[in-house]
N, C-alpha and C positions, 0 to 999 in steps of 0.2 A: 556537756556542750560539744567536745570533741567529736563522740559519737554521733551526735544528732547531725553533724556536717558532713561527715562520712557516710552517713545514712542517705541524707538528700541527695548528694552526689552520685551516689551510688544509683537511687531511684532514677536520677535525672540522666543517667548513663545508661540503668536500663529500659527507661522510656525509647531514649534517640534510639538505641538497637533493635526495637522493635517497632520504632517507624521506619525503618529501614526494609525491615523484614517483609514491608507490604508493600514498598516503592522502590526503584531502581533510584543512581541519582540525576539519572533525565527527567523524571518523574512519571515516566512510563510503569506500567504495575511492573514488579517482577515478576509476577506471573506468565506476563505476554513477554519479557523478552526473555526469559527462559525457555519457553513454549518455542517462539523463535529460535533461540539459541539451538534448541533439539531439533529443527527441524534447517539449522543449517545455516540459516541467514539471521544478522547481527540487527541488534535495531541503535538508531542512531545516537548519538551519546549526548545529542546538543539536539534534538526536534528544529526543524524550522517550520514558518508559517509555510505554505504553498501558494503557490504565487497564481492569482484568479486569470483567467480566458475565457473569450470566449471565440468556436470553432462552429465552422459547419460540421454538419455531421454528414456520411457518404448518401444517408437515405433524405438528404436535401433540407433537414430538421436545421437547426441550431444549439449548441449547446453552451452553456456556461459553467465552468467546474464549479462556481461558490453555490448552484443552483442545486449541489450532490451534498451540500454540506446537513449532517445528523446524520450520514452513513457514512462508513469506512468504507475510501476510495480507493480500486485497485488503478493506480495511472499507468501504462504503460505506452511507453514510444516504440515502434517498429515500422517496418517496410514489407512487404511482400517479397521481394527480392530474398531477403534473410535468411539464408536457410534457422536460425534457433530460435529466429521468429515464428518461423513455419512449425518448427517442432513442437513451442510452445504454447501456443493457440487451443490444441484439444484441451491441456491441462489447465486452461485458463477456462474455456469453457466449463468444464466441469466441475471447475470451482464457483463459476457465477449460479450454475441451476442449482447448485447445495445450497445456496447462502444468498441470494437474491431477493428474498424472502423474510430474510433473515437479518437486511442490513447493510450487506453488501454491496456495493456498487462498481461495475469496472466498465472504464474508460479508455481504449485502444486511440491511441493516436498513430494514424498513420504520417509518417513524415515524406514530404515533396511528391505526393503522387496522386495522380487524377480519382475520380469518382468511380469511375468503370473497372478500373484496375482493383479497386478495394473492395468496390461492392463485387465483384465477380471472386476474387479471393473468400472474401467472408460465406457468397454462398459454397465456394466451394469446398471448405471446413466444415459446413454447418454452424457459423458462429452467430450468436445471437445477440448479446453483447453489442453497446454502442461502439460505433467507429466513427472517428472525428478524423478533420484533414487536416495538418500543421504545411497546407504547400507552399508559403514561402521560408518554413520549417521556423519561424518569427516564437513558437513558442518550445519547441525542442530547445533552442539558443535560451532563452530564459531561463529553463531548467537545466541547463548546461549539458546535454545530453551528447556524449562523446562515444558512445556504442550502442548499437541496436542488440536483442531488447534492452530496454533502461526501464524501470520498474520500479514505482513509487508509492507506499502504501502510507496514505491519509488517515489519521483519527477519526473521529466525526465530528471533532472543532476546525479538521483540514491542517491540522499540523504534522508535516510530512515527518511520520517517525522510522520510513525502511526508505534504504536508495540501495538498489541492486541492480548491477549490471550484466547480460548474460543468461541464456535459455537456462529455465527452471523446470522441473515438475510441479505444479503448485496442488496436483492432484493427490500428491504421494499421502501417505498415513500421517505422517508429520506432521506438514501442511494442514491438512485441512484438521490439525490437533492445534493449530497455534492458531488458526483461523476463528476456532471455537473459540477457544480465551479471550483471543480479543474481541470477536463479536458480543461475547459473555460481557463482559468487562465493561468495556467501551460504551455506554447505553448515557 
């Protein structure tokens, strides 16, 4: 009898260690915040829901971010003005035509600034990627957004699992290595 409780426990000990082994305890895979982790940026330890909008977009459209949900949303808030906004842009592009296809969805919000200003930016990037207007910045302030770029990556139930603040390469090897996992994963 002894044995046979030691035994269970034992079992029941290494059951829990190898659900672990598949899930972070956010409940993020560990896969993806591993992949993340290699690639530099943390994922969040407590997921929140994302909170819905809805924005004009610069090409006169409308958008609603709950309208993106079964894809992983890249959000990002920036200005034109920014210089790491500006930096970041190509790599953000590059990441949308890899993975666009694939699942991926990004979302540019420009904060407090006219139409003309954003669409003459984006064509002058080459960015193809939506861009939405936050101009009375009503939804920057939601998401709490206290530096440009601010960069928020959705699950595809919209449970915001990365908040990073600060020009990225999102194009580098890493990247589009942690990008895979989660697109992989996240289905």
């Amino acid at each position: 009898m002894k044995y046979s409780i030691i035994s269970l426990f034992l079992l029941i000990i290494s059951i829990g260690v190898d659900l672990t082994a598949q899930t972070s305890t956010a409940g993020i895979p560990a896969e993806v915040a591993k992949a993340f982790a290699n690639a530099g940026i943390p994922v969040m330890q407590k997921p929140s829901q994302s909170i819905d909008f809805s924005l004009p977009l610069a090409d006169g459209n409308t958008v609603t971010l709950s309208s993106l949900k079964g894809n992983v949303v890249f959000l990002n808030f920036w200005a034109t003005w920014c210089p790491p906004c500006r930096e970041e842009m190509p790599s953000m592009e590059a990441l949308y035509q890899r993975f666009k296809n694939r699942g991926l969805a990004i979302l540019s919000v420009d904060i407090q600034e006219n139409p003309r200003q954003v669409n003459g930016f984006m064509k002058k990037f080459g960015l193809t990627f939506p861009a939405a207007l936050d101009a009375s910045g009503s939804v920057s302030s939601k998401y709490r957004v206290r530096g440009i770029p601010a960069t928020f990556i959705l699950d595809r139930n919209g449970a915001v699992i990365i908040s990073v603040v600060g020009g990225i390469d999102w194009s580098n090897p890493e990247m589009i290595s942690a990008f895979e996992v989660l697109l992989q994963y996240d289905r």
